[in-house]
N, C-alpha and C positions, 0 to 999 in steps of 0.2 A: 548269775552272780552269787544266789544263796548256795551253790555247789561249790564255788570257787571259793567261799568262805570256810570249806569245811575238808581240817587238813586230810592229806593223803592216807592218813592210817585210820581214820575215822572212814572212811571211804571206802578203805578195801577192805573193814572190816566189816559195812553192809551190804560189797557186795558178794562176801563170801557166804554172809547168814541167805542170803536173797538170793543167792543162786543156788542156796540147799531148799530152800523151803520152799521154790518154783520149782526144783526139778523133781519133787516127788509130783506135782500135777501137772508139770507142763508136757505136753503131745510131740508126739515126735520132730515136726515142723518146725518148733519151736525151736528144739533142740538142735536142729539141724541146722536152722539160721544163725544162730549163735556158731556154731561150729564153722559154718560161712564167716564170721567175722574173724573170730579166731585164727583161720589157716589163712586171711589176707594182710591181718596185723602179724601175724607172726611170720609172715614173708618181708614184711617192710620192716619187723625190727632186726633180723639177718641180714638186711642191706645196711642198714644204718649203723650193724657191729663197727666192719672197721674204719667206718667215718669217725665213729665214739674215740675210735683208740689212736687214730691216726691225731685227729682232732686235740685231743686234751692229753694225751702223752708227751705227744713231740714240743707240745709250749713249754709243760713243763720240765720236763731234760731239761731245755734250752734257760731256762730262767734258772733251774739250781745248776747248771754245768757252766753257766757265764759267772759264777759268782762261787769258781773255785779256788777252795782254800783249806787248810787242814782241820779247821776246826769245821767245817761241813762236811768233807769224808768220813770222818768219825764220827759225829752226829748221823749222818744219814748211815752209813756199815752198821751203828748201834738200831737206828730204828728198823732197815731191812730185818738186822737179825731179829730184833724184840719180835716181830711181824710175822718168820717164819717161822720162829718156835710156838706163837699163840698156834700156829696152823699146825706144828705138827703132833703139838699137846693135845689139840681139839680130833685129830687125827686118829692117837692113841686112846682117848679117854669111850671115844665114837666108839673104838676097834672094839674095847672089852666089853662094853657097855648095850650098847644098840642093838647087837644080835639077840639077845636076851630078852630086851623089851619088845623087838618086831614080832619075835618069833612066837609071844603071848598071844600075840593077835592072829586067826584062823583064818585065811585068805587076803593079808594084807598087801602080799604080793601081788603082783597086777599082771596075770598070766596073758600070751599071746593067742590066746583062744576066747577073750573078754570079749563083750559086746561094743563094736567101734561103731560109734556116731561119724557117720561121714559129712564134708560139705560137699553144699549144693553144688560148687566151684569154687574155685581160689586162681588169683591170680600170680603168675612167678613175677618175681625180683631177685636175680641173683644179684648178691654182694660183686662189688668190683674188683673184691681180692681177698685172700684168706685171709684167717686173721693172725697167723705166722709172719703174712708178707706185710700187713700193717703193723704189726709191733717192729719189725725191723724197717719199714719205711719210715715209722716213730722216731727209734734211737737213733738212726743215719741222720734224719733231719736233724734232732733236737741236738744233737753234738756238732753235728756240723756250723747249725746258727750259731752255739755258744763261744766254738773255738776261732769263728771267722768274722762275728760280730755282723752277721748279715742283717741290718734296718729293716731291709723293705720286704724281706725271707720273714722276719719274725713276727714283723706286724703282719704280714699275710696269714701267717699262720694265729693269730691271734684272732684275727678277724674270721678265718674260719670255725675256730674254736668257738666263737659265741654266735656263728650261724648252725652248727652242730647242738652248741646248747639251748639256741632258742627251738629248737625242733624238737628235741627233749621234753623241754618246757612248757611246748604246746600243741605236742601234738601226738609225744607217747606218753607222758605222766598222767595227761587226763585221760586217757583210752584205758590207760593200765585198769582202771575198775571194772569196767565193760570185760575186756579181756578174763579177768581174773571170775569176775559172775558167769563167763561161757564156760570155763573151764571147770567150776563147783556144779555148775548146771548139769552139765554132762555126765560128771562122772557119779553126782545124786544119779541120775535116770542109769547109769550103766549101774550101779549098785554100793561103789567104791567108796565115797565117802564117809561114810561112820568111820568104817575100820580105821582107814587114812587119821582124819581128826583125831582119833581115839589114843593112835601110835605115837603121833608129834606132839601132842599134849606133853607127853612124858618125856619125850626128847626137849621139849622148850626149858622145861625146869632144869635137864640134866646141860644145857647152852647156859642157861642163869646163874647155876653154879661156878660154871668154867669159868665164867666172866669172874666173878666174883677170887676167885681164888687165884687167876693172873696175876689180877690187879695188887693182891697179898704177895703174891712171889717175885712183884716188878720190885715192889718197894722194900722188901726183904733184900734184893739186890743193892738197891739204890742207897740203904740202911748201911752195909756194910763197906761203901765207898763214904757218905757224909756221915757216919758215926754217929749216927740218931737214931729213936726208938720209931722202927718204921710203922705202927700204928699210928703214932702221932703224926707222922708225917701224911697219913693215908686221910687221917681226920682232915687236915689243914686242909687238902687236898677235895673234902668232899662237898664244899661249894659249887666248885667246876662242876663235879659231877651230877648235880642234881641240875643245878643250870645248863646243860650240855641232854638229861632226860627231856626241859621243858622246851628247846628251841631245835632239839635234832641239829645242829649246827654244829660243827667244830669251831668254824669262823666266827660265831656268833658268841661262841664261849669264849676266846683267846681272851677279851679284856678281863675277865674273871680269872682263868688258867692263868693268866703273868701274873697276877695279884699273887692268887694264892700260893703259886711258884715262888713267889719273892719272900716272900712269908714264911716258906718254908727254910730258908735261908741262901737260897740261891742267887747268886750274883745280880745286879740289875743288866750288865751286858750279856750275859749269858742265859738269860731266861729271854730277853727280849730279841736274842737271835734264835734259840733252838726251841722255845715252844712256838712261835708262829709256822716256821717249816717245820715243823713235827704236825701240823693241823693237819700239813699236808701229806706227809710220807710213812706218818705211822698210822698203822693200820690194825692192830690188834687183834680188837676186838670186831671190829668187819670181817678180816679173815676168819677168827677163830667160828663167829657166826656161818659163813658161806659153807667153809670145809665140813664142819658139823650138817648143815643141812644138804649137801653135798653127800656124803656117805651116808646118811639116811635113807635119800631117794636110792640109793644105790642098794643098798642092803636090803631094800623092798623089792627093788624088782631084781634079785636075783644078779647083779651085775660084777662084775670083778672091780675090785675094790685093793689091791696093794699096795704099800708102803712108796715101793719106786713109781706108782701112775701119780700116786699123791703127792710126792715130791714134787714131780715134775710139774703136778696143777699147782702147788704152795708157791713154786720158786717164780713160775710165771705169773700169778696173783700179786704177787707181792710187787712187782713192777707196774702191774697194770693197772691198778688201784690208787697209784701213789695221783692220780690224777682226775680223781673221780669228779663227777660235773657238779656243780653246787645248785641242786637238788635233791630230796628227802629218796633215799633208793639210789644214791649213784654207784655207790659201792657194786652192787650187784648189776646195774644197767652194762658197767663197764667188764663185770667179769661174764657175763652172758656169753660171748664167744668161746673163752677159755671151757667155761661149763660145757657145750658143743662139738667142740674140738680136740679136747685133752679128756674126758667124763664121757663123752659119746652122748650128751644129753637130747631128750627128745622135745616137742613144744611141748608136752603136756608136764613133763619134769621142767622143765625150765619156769612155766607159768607157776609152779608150785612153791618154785626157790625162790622168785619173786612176792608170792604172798608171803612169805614164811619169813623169809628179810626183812620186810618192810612191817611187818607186826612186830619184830624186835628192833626196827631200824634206833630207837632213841639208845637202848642198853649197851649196843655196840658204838655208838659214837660216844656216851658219857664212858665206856673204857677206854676210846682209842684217848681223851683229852685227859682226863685221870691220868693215864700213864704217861702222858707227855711231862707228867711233872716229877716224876721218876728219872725218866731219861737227862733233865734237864740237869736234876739233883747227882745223876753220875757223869754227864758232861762236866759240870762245876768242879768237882774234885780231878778230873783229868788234866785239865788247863786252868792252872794258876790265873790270878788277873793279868800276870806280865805275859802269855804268851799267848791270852786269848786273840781270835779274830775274830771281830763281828762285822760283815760283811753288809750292805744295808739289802732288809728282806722287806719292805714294805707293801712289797706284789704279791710274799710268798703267801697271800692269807685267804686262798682260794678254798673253798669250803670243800670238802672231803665227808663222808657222810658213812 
């Protein structure tokens, strides 16, 4: 009970100290068993991929695709796009940036001659299907419910979605700590970790920036569609954002976001339709966080890292995100396959992008809701009150993280 009292970032954040400061004394045995745990959790979270996406994509298609109309085509094209320029900014900023700061550090790369901690044994679980075939089993279904009005399809799918999420919620979020202290354990006794902490140190500030200067360049847009001075607009704005640092929640910020949205001077039907589906489908600053820590891991171990592979993971992100589980980490829970399949990511990079998410999980959700009120502010100006449609979204306020 006293563990479950103590949020997810607080948690993974001792047992990151706690799997360095054991793995300078702990025996190999030690190290070994941990490693046992690791390669059986990270068998059953590769089965669980395309449940995730299968799961929580295809409801939501189904829920923004039954409730089509133009003023949500343009709302949702503006946030896809908002989403994949945070990725490809974070892309370019990575490109110039990161090779410079890696390459300060004397063996940060993790060469294939390292010392590999083996487990005792691991059990398989293959997935039931790639996760190519689940993102398109997703979109088939979740168009299909929307356009044929299938009841007893969607409530199915509904009802699977919160048996996916409650498996999330109890049974890989709390693991995630264990997981995450086999993995600082290990690679303290392999030798890796200084260097490692030493390198993303610098890269988290250089994420903190990013963030920060989006959010200047949403409202600088937003500015020149509402004719306002977009500082002030970004102040009005920074309620949300610091309420959205203390609850990690989008969902949980939306009554504060419409305030301040409205405040700013945006329509009351127009902020009360497109900042709640914006909770959902903009994704900013999640993305711009994943890609950046994405191309780091990359540029440490030597990995090929181009424009067109990174497209190809931005453009896929950005759909598969729009559905993340409403839980602190879902953002990255969800892109776990894409990292895999598109990144060639291995468990011990994967466990890395997981810690490394979830110690910035609050800064990239106070961006994604922050710029919801941007978006909101160039929706406004696009559709007058007479041609707005405000469709009713009172489902769409599923937490995104």
């Amino acid at each position: 009970m006293t563990m479950k009292k103590i949020g997810l970032l607080p948690r993974v954040a001792i047992a990151i100290l706690a799997g360095i400061l054991i793995g300078f004394i702990a025996p190999m045995w030690c190290a070994r068993t941990f490693a046992t745990f690791n390669a059986i959790f990270s068998q059953f979270l590769g089965f669980m991929i395309p449940m995730i996406i299968v799961g929580f994509v295809a409801p939501a298609i189904a829920d923004i695709g039954a409730k089509a109309g133009k003023l949500l085509v343009v709302t949702a094209a503006i946030a896809y796009f908002a989403t994949f320029f945070a990725g490809i900014l974070s892309y370019f900023t990575g490109s110039l940036s990161f090779p410079a700061l890696i390459a300060g550090e004397e063996g940060v790369a993790i060469t294939e001659d390292s010392t590999q901690i083996l487990p005792f044994f691991t059990v398989e679980m293959p997935p039931l299907m790639t996760v190519m075939t689940a993102l398109v089993l997703a979109f088939m279904m979740g168009l299909g419910i929307a356009f044929s009005s299938g009841k007893a399809l969607k409530h199915g799918f509904e009802e699977f979605r919160d048996i996916v999420g409650k498996t999330i919620d109890t049974a890989i979020i709390p693991l995630l700590p264990i997981y995450i202290f086999g993995i600082f354990l290990n690679m303290t006794v392999e030798g890796q970790v200084g260097m490692i902490l030493k390198c993303f140190l610098k890269i988290i500030v250089i994420i903190f920036i990013l963030h920060v200067f989006i959010l200047v360049l949403q409202y600088c847009i937003a500015a020149l569609f509402s004719r306002q001075n977009p500082f002030k607009m970004l102040k009005t704005m920074l309620p949300a954002y610091f309420t959205a640092l203390g609850t990690q929640s989008s969902a949980a910020t939306i009554p504060v976001t419409l305030r301040q949205t409205i405040k700013m001077g945006v329509r009351e039907d127009i902020a009360g339709f497109v900042v709640p589906l914006c909770a959902t489908i903009h994704m900013s600053g999640s993305t711009l966080k994943i890609v950046a820590c994405a191309l780091a891991l990359m540029i440490m171990h030597n990995q090929p890292h181009d424009l067109g592979l990174f497209c190809h993971f931005i453009g896929m992100l950005g759909v598969t995100i729009i559905a993340a589980p409403g839980i602190p980490g879902g953002a990255i829970m969800a892109s776990i396959g894409l990292l895999q399949s598109i990144l060639g990511f291995d468990e011990q990079m994967v466990a890395m992008m997981i810690a490394l998410y979830i110690a910035m999980d609050s800064f990239g959700t106070a961006c994604n809701v922050t710029g919801d009120g941007a978006l909101a502010a160039i929706i406004n100006r696009i559709f007058p009150r007479s041609d707005s449609e405000t469709p009713d979204t009172h489902h769409i306020t599923q937490k995104p993280v």
